[in-house]
Structures are given as structure tokens and as C-alpha cells.
N, C-alpha and C positions, 0 to 999 in steps of 0.2 A: 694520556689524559683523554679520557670522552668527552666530546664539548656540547656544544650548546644545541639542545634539540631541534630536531627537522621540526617539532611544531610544539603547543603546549602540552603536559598530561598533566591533568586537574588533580588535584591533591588527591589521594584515597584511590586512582587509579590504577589498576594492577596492566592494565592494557594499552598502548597509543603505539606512536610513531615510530618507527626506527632511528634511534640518536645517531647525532655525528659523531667519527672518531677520530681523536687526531694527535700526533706524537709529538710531544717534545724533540727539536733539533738541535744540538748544539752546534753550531757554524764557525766556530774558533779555532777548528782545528787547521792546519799545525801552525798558527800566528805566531806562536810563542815558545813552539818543543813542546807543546802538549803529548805526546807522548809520551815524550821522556817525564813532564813534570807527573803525568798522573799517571802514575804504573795500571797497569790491566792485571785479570787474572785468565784472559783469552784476548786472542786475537782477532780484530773484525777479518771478513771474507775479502774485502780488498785490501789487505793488508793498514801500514799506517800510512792513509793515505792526505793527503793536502788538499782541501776545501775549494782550493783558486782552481782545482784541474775540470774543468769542464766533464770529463768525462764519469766524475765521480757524481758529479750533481744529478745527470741523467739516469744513472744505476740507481741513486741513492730514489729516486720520485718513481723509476720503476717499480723498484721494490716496495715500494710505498702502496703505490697504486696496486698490485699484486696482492699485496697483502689487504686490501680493504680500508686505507688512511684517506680519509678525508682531507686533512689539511697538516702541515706542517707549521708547529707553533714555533718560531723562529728568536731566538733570545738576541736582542736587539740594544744597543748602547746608546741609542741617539742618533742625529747628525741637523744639517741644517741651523746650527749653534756656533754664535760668532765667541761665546763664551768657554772657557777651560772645560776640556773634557777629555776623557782616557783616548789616548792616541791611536788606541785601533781601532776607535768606532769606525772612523770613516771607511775603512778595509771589511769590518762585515758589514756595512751599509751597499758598499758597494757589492756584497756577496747576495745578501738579500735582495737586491734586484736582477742580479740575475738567475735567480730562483724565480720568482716572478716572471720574467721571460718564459719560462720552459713552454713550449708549446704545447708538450702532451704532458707537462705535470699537474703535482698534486700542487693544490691551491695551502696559501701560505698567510698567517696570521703573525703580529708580532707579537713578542712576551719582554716589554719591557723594563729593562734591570737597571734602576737607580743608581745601583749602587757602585755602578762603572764609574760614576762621579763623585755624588756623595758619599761622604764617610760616616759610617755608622757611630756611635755613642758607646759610651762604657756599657749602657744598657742595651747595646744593638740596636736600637733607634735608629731613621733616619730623619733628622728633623727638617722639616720644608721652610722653614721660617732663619736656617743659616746660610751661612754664604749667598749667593746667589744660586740659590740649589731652585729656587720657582722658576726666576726665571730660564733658566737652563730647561730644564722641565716642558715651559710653555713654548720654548722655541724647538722640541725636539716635537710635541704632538703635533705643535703648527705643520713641520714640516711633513712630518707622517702624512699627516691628511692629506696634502699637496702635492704626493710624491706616492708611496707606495700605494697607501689605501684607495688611490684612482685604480689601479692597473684591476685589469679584466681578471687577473688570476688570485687575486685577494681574497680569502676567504670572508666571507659575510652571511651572519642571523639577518635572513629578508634582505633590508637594504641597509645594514647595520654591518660597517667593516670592524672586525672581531680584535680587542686589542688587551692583551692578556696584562696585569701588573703584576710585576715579580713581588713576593715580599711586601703586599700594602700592608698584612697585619703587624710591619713595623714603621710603617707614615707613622710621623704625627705631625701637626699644626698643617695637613693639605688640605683639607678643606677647601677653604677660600683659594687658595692655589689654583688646586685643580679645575674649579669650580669654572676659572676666568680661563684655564687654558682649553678646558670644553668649548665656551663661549667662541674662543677664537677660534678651534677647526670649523665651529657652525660659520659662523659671520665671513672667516675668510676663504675657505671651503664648500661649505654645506655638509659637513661631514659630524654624524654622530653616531661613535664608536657603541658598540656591543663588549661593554666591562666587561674580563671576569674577573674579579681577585684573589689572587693570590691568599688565604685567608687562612683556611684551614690548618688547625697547629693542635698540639696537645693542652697546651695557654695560649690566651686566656682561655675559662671554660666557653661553648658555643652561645650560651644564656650572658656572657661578661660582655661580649663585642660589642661595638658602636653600631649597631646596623643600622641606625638613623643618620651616620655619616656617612655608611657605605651609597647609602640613598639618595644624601644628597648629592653624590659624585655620578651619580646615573649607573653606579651597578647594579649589574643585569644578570650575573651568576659568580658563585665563589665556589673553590677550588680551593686542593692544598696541592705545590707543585710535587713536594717530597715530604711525606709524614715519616719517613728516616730521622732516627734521633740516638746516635750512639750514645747520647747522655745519659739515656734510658735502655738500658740492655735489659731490664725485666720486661721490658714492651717489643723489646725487639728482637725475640726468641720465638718459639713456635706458634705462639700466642698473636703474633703480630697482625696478621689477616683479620683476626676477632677484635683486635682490641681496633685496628685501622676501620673493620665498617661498621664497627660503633661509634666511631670517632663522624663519622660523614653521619651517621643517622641522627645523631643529638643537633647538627646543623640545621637538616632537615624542617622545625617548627620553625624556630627564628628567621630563617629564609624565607621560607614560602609566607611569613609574615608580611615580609617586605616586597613579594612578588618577586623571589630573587631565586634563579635555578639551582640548586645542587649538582653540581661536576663531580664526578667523581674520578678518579686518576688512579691508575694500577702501576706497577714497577716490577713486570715480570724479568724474570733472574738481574735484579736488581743484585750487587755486589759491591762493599765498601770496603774488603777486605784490604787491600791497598793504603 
């Protein structure tokens, strides 16, 4: 995913700054036999290796840094929550700082996935307004801000630590959720996060979205994490690259309405064959 510009470029721009660029990490690995659970169609260079091994973190921020990555957007479960939530959080919480440690690594962003607790809806909804899904929620930003988004190696827009939502374009009823759990990293922290959202989809169309909700949560750019949709095989044939940076360009108006960045996000030799 390319994230959030070194500066602005004004609408109608063909010329500015050099953007950040920064990858998706998945950090679960082997929690759970992920190897075994998600078959490959190749093999990584360090074979299938375990996330806890220090030696894989340093390779893994090398290569990183080698290849030109800005930051590592880190899929993240929570922690800091006296309330019910998926049992490994605390195991990649503790993985994500020490990533953060790395002395000469690449700087690290979280991409917060809900849905490690909450349960989605017949419609794939997640609704903020059940269980105690807020405040879960407010106790896992609380902690963020207090906790990773201090450390020196936190990726941050200016002085804005960078905090990516998986999946908001299936929130509903956050609003006011959100709204109070921003309030608390400001009041108990000082800390205000650089949204991106998760957003971008084939549905709704980009002209249907709430963007006057996205606005009121303080996001600051939207993003689609994976525009993969086996649902769709007629989009997801040769065609797919065209139909994908059409899909980010109808974004485009409605954003920059809102003063809101377009990310765009690539998936080279992306494969679901498995």
C-alpha cells in the first residue's frame, strides 16, 4: 500500500513530492499452523518461518529497508482491554513491539482489525452499538496511544502516528464511538492519529459513501486494503488492473472533497489460488 504523502499535491497536480511506501505485514505467523491452514503456491526465502524468532524480524526490516519500504503497516488485534477479546492478541501485541524496538528497522504503523472480536452480521456488518464492541474499541486506541504510538519508531504524517482501520466500510453505528475514543488518546495522551480507512470496495459506489462520517472520525485518507473479489471473476481476469485504477479514480472527487488523500494499494503477484 503507498501511504500517506511526504507533503500535499493540490488537486489537478501532475507533479510534487515523493509518497511514502509501505507494506502490509501479516505478524500471525505460525500462531496457529498458518502454514498448514493457508496452503502457498511458493515458498518464502526463509522457508516457513515463526514470527517469535528474532532473527526473522531483522531479515524481514532488511529486506524492507533494501527494497525502499517506508513503514510496515502491522495488522493488530488490540490489547490493553480488561474486556473479552481473541486470545492471541496479546502474543502479536507483544510481537509489534518488538518490531518497534528494531534499532535499524523500518518504522511501523498499526492496521487495526475489529473483527478479531467482533462478529460480523448476516450482512457482514460490524455493528458498534452491540456487545460491548465500543467499548473494547475505546480501551484498545486508549492503549495504543500510550503504548506503541510513543515509541520513536512509529510511523507518523508530521506528528500524526498513522493508524490504519481494517474494514471501516463495514462500521456502522461508530460514529459517536469513535468520536469519544479519539477524544480519549487526545485528553489521556495527546495523541491524534493520521486515519486511513479501509474503504475502498466495488460497493457501495464511491459517490454512495458516508464521507461526512468519515470526517467526522478525523479521516485523513482512504484506502482499499485488497480489491480481490473472487465473487467477481469477470473483474478479476485480465481486465483487473483497469477495472482496479478506475475503481481508485472515481474515489478521487469525493475525497479530495472532504480533504481526504487517495492511497492507493498494489498486490503484485498477488495469488488466491489456494
Amino acid at each position: 500500500a503507498a501511504g500517506a504523502q511526504h507533503g500535499a499535491i493540490p488537486p489537478g497536480s501532475l507533479s510534487g513530492p515523493t509518497p511514502f511506501v509501505g507494506a502490509y505485514y501479516f505478524n500471525w505467523y505460525d500462531l496457529e499452523n498458518q502454514w498448514e491452514r493457508y496452503q502457498t503456491t511458493r515458498n518464502p526465502t526463509l522457508g516457513r518461518y515463526d514470527q517469535s524468532d528474532p532473527s526473522v524480524l531483522v531479515q524481514h526490516h532488511k529486506w524492507g529497508k533494501q527494497g525502499g519500504i517506508d513503514f510496515f503497516a502491522m495488522a493488530w488485534s488490540g490489547g490493553g482491554s480488561d474486556l473479552i477479546q481473541w486470545e492471541r492478541a496479546e502474543e502479536i501485541d507483544r510481537r509489534i513491539d518488538a518490531h518497534l524496538k528494531m534499532t535499524d528497522g523500518v518504522k511501523v504503523a498499526l492496521m487495526y482489525n475489529i473483527r478479531d472480536f467482533a462478529q460480523a452480521g448476516a450482512n457482514g456488518k460490524v455493528d458498534l452499538a452491540e456487545e460491548n464492541y465500543c467499548a473494547i474499541l475505546s480501551d484498545h486506541f486508549a492503549y495504543a496511544a500510550r503504548t506503541h504510538m510513543q515509541a520513536d519508531n512509529y510511523f507518523r504524517v508530521g506528528d500524526n502516528p498513522v493508524l490504519f482501520l481494517y474494514t471501516l466500510r463495514d462500521y456502522v453505528n461508530y460514529v459517536d464511538c469513535i468520536k469519544m475514543a479519539l477524544e480519549r488518546m487526545l485528553i489521556e495522551s495527546g495523541v491524534v492519529p493520521y486515519i486511513i480507512g479501509d474503504t475502498v470496495w466495488w460497493s457501495p459506489a464511491a459517490d454512495k459513501f458516508d464521507w461526512a462520517d468519515f470526517r467526522a472520525i478525523n479521516v485523513s485518507a482512504v484506502t482499499g486494503f485488497n480489491t480481490y473479489d473472487a465473487g467477481q471473476p469477470r473483474r478479476m481476469g485480465h481486465n483487473f488492473a483497469w477495472d482496479n485504477a478506475q475503481l481508485y479514480h472515481d474515489m478521487i472527487q469525493p475525497a479530495w472533497a472532504q480533504h481526504m488523500v487517495v492511497t492507493p494499494s498494489i498486490s503484485p503477484g498477488f495469488d488466491d489460488r489456494k
